[in-house]
C-alpha positions in Angstrom: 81.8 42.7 143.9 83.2 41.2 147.0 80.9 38.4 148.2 80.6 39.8 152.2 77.7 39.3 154.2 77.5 43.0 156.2 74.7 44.5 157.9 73.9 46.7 155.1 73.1 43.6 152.4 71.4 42.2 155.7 69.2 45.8 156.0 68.3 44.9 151.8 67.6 41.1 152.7 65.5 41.9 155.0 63.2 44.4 153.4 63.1 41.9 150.6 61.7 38.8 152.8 58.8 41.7 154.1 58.1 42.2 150.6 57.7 38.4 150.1 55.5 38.4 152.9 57.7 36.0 155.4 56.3 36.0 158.6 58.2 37.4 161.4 59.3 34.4 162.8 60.7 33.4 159.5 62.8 36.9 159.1 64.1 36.6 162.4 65.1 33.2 162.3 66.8 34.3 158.7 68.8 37.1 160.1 70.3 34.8 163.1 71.3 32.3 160.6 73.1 34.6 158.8 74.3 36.5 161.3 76.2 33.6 162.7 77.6 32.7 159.4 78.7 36.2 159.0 80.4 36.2 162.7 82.3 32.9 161.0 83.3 34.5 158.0 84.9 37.4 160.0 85.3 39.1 156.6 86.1 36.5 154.4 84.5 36.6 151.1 81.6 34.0 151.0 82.5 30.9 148.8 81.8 27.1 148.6 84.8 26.1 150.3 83.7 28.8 153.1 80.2 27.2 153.3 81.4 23.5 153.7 84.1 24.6 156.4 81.0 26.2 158.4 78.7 23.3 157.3 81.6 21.3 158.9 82.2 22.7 162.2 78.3 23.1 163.0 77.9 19.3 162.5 81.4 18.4 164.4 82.3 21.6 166.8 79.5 22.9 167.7 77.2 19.6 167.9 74.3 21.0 166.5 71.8 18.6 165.3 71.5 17.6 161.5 67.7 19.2 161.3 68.9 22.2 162.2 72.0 22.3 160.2 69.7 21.8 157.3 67.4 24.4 158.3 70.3 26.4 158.5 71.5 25.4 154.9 68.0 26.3 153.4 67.9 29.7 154.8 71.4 30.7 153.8 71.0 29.2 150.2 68.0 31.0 149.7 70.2 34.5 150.5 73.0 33.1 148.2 70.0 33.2 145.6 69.3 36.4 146.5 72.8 37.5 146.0 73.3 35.8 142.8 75.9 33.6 144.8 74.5 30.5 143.9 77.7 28.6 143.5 78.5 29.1 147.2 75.4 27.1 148.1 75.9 23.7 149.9 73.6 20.8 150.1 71.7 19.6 152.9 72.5 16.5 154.9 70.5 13.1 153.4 68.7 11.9 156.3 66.3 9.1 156.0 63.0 9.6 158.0 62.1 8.5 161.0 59.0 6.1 161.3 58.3 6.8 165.1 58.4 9.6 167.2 61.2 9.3 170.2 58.7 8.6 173.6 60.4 11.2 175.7 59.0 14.1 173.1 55.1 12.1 172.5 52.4 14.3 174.7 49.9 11.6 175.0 46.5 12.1 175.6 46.5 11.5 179.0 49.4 13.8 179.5 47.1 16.3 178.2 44.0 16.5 180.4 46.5 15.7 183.4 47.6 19.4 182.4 43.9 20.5 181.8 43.0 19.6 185.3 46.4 20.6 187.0 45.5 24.1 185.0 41.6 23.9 186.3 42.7 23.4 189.4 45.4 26.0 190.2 42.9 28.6 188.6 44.3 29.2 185.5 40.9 29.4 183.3 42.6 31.4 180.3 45.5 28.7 179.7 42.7 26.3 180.3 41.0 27.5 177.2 44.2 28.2 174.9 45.4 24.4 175.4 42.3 23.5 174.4 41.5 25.6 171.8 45.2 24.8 170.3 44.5 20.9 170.9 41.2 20.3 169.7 41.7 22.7 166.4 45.5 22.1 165.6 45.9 25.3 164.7 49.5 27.1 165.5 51.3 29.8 168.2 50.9 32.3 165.2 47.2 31.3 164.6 45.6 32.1 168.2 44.7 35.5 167.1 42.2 34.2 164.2 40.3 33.0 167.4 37.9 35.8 167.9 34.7 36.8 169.9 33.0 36.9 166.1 34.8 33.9 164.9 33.6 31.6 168.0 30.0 32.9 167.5 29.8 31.8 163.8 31.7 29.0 164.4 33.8 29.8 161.3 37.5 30.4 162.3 39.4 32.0 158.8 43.1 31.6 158.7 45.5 33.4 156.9 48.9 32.2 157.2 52.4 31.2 155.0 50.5 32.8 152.3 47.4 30.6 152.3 43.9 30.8 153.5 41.9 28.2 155.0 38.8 27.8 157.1 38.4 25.6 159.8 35.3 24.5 162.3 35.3 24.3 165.7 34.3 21.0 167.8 30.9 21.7 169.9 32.0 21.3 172.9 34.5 23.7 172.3 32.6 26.6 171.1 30.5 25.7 174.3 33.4 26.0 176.3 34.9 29.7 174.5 31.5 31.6 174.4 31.0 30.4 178.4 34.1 31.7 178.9 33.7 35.0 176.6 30.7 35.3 178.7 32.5 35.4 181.7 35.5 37.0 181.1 33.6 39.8 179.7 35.0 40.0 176.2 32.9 42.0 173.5 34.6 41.9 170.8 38.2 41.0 168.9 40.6 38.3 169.9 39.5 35.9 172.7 43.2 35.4 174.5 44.3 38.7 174.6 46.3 41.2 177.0 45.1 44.3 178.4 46.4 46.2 175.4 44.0 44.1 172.7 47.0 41.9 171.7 47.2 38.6 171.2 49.2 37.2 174.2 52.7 36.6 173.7 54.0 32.9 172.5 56.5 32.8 175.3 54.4 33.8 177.7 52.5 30.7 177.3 55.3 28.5 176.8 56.5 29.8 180.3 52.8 28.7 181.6 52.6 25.6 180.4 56.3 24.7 181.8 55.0 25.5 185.2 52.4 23.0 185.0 54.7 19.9 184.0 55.6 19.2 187.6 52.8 19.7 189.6 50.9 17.8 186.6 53.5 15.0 186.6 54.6 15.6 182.8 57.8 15.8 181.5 58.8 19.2 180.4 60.4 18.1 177.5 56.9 17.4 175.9 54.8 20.1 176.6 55.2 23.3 174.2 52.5 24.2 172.1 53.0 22.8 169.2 53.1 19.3 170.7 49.3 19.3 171.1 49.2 20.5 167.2 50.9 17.5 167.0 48.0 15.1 169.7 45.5 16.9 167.5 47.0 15.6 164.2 47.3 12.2 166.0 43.6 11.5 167.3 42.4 12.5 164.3 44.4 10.6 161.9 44.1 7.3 164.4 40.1 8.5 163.6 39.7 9.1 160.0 42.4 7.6 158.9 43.0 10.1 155.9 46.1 12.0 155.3 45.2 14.4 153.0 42.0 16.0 155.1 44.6 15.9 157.6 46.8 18.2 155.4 44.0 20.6 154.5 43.2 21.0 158.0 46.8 21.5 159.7 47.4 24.1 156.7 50.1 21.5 154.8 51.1 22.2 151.2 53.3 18.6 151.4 52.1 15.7 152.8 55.3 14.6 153.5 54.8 17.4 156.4 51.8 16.0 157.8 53.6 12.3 157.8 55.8 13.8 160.2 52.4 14.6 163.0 51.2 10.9 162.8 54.3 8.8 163.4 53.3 6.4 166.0 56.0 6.1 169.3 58.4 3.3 169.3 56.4 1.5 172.1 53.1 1.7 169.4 56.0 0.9 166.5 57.3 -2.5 168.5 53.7 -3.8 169.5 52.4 -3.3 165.7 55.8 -5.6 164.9 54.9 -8.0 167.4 51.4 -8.4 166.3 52.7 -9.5 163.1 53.6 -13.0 164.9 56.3 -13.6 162.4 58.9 -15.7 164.4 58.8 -18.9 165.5 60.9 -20.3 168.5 63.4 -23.3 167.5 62.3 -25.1 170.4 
């Protein structure tokens, strides 16, 4: 058999990743990868030497950055498995970890009620609530439906999602803050942030809302997306408790290696924790 990627093996991929319960997101982001590499290919069979020409020109051509080039590599080798290709698969790039988060993507906590009270302000009560709720829970885009009228009255918030099931609490003042705004918005029943049709509202839709705010809140864009208060949650309550693997539980992490990834401190916090270790002395 001809090793081609065409829409028809894409049609069987993808009603094999439904069947292994990938989330949307996940499938999606599976096809595009593969549908670039099949635009590449242009009908040439798929083989290693294929695979490290593409892995090649992604890295030196097109710019693209190493994380993504490896997320890219992960995706496609899992189809290779799939296939039975699995001498076409390429490695990732080696990459050693960084131990501090770039400043220019760090929301710090200030950052984040300035964009509470820029939101308060202008009138938007439902963002309001969802930056909250997604800040002081840590929970993800994908997760804000699990936030339901029932769920903020028992204060017992079950998650399902990536295949695992966890159970989280919400803060007091938060619950407060939902079942006065429940109250007021007029919800009976089902999701708490949702449209006029019942569904959850849409990811972008809040992405595009919380962009607006940046300038009038006097935050750089470039930090403010939702899963950036994931990451201040994961942050405040690491610099709290001090223990990674609640941490994990919490955030939904099968690796801790993930969660080391939410509590890297900024450079700034990295250089004053060097200075403070007063290990030079001048000459003179």
């Amino acid at each position: 058999m001809r090793r081609e990627i065409t829409e028809q093996i894409l049609g069987e991929y993808q009603k094999y990743l439904i069947e292994d319960e990938k989330t949307q997101a996940t499938i999606r982001k599976y096809l595009c990868d593969l549908r670039k590499l099949m635009d590449y290919a242009a009908g040439r069979e798929i083989d290693k030497t294929l695979m490290r020409e593409y892995k090649d020109k992604l890295l030196n051509e097109d710019h693209y950055k190493i994380s993504s080039i490896n997320s890219f590599i992960v995706a496609t080798n899992r189809f290779l498995e799939f296939m039975g290709w699995q001498e076409a698969r390429v490695k990732t790039y080696k990459v050693q970890k960084e131990i501090f988060c770039p400043e220019n993507k760090y929301l710090s906590k200030a950052e984040y009620f300035r964009l509470i009270k820029t939101a308060k302000i202008t009138g938007k009560k439902r963002l309001v609530m969802i930056l909250q709720t997604f800040c002081a829970t840590g929970i993800r885009v994908s997760e804000l439906k699990y936030i339901t009228v029932e769920a903020v009255r028992s204060n017992s918030v079950i998650i399902c999602n990536k295949g695992k099931i966890r159970t989280i609490l919400l803060p007091d003042d938060l619950r407060k803050a939902l079942l006065y705004y429940i109250a007021q918005q007029g919800i009976k029943k089902g999701i708490v942030f949702c449209t006029t049709s019942g569904k959850v509202v849409n990811r972008s839709n809040i992405w595009r809302e919380m962009k607006k705010l940046c300038e009038e809140a006097g935050v750089d864009e470039q930090k403010v997306y939702p899963h950036n208060l994931r990451h201040l949650f994961a942050h405040c309550f690491y610099q709290m408790k001090k223990d990674i693997a609640e941490l994990a539980d919490i955030l939904g992490h099968s690796n801790i290696e993930t969660t080391r990834i939410y509590i890297r401190v900024t450079g700034e916090e990295h250089r004053k924790q060097l200075n403070e270790m007063k290990l030079v002395t001048m000459l003179c």
